[in-house]
N, C-alpha and C positions, 0 to 999 in steps of 0.2 A: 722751680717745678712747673709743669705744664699742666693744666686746665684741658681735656679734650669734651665738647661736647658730644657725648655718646648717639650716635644720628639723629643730629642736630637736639633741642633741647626739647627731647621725647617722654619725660614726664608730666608737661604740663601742653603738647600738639602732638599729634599724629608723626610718627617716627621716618625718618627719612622724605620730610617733605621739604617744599621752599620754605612754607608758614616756621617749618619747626627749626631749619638752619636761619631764618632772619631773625627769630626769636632768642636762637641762643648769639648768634653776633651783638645784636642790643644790648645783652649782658656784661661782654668784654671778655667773655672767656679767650683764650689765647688758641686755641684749634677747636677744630670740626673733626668728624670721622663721621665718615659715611661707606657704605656697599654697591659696588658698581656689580651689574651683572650685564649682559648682552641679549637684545631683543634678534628673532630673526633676520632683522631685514639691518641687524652691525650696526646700530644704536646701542651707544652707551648710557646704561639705566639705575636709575638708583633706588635701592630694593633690596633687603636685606636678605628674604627668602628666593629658595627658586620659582613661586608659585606666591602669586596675587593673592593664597585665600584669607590668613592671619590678618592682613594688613585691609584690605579691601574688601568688598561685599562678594565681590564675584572671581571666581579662579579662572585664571590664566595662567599657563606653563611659561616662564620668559621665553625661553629659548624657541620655542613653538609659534611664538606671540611678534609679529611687526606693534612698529610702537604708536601707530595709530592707533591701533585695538586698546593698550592702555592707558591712553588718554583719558577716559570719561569715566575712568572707575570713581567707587565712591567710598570714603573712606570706611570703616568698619568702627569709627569712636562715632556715635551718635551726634556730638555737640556739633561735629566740626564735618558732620554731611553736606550741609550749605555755605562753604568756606572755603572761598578763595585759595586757590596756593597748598591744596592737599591732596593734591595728585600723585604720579611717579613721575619726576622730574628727570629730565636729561642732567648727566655727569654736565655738560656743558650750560646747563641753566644754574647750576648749584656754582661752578666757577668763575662765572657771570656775576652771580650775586655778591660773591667772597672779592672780585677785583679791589673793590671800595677799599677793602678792610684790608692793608697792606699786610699787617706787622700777623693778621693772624695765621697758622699754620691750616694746609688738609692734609689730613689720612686718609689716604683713599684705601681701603679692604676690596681687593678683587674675591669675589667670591666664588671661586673657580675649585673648589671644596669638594665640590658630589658631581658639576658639568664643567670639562676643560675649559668651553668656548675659545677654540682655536681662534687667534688672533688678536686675542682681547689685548694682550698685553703692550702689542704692538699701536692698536689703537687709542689706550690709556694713555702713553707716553707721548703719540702725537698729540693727540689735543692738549695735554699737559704744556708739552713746549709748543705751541700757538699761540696761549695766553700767557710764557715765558711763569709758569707756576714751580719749574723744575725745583727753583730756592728755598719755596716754602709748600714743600710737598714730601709727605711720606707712603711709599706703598708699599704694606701692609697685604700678608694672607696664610692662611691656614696651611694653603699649599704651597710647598718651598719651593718644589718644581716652577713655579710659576713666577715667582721673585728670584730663582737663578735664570728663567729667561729674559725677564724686566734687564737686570742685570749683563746678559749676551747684547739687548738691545743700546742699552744706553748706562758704562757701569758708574756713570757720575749722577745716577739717582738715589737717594736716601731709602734704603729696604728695612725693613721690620719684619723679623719672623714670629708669626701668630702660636703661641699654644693653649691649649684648653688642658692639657695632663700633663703630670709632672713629666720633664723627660731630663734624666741623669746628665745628657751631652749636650742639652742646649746651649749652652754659652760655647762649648768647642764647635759644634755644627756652626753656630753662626757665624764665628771670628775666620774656619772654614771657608765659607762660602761669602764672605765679604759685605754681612751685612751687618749694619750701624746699630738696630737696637732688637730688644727682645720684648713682644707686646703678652703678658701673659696674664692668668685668671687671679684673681686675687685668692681664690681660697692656696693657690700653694703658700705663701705665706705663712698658712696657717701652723706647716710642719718647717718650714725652711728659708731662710733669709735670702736670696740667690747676689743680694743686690751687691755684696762686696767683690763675690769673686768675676760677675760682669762688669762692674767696673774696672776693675785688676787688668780687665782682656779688651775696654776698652769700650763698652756697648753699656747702652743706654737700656734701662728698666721701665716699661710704661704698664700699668696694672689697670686691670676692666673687671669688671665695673660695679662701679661702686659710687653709691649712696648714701651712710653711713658715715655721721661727720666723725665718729669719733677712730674710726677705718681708715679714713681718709689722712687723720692725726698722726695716726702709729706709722699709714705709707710715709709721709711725711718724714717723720721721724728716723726712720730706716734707710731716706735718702733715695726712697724710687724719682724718679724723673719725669713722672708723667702719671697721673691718674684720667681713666674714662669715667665719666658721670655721664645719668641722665637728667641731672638735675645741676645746670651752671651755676643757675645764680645760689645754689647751697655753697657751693664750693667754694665759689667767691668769696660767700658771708665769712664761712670758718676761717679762710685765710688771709681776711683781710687787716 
């Protein structure tokens, strides 16, 4: 079972920074999952919302936003205002960072959810194969439409279709439209096992997010394939 650091290891740094992906690589977790979104000026950005305000002191629309402009924001955790490496990092500085770390996996989540950003998909997979990342790379999103374009582009990349609500055809929509696993909320669980009959069709189960060692036991147990945590080094602990 796979280990994902839920944007990067965001329990104890600032959520989708460098500080917070170096943090959870020193642990050993076995993947990253991070949020790409697109700045005006087709800069790929790592940023979970469409809008700077949650994470940073000051709002900026991405999409509106050249990636000068979010350079010098300041994080919104008090501790980590004067600290290094807790910015909005370029997709290409977070890839940068991960070269080292062979064996570990990224989830890249396009977050193309509530803004298309025409292009992006096409841009994702360039830079992906520049740093030859295609092997240890999953792209992940909410939006299907946008992982059957990933897919028109290049269909030898590893897709994951995102859900947040139960949905009765998931595992048929996916094995459908040729994608490898299904990234879902852990509360469905709560009513429904899904994990035999995606395996039966071939597709991989990864559940988000979750914290909760004893949650983590039962995924485990049920034979999901992948948990997201915001906290690695717990996950480690339990499983080790």
């Amino acid at each position: 079972m796979v280990g994902f650091a839920h944007r990067g290891n965001c329990i104890d740094y600032p959520e989708n920074t460098i500080l917070a992906f170096q943090k959870a690589l020193e642990t050993g977790i076995g993947a990253i999952e991070l949020d790409v979104h697109l700045c005006k000026d087709n800069k790929l950005v790592v940023i979970h919302d469409e809008t700077t305000e949650r994470t940073f002191t000051k709002r900026l629309v991405i999409r509106d936003t050249n990636y000068v402009d979010i350079t010098d924001l300041v994080p919104r955790r008090v501790f980590f205002r004067e600290t290094q490496q807790c910015g909005v990092p370029l997709l290409e500085d977070v890839i940068k960072l991960m070269e080292p770390y062979k064996d570990v996996v990224l989830n890249v989540e396009l977050k193309t959810d509530v803004y298309e950003y025409t292009g992006i998909e096409q841009l994702v997979i360039d830079l992906l194969n520049k740093y030859n990342f295609k092997d240890r790379t999953i792209l992940s999103s909410f939006n299907h439409e946008t992982l059957k374009r990933c897919k028109a582009i290049d269909p030898t990349f590893y897709l994951a279709a995102l859900h947040f609500l139960r949905c009765d055809t998931m595992v048929e929509d996916a094995v459908e439209n040729g994608f490898k696993a299904i990234n879902v909320c852990v509360e469905m669980f709560l009513t429904e096992n899904i994990v035999p009959k995606a395996h039966d069709n071939g597709l991989k189960v990864n559940v988000y997010t979750v914290n909760e060692p004893e949650i983590m036991r039962k995924l485990a147990q049920i034979e999901v394939d992948g948990i997201f945590t915001d906290d690695a080094a717990l996950m480690l602990e339990v499983f080790k």
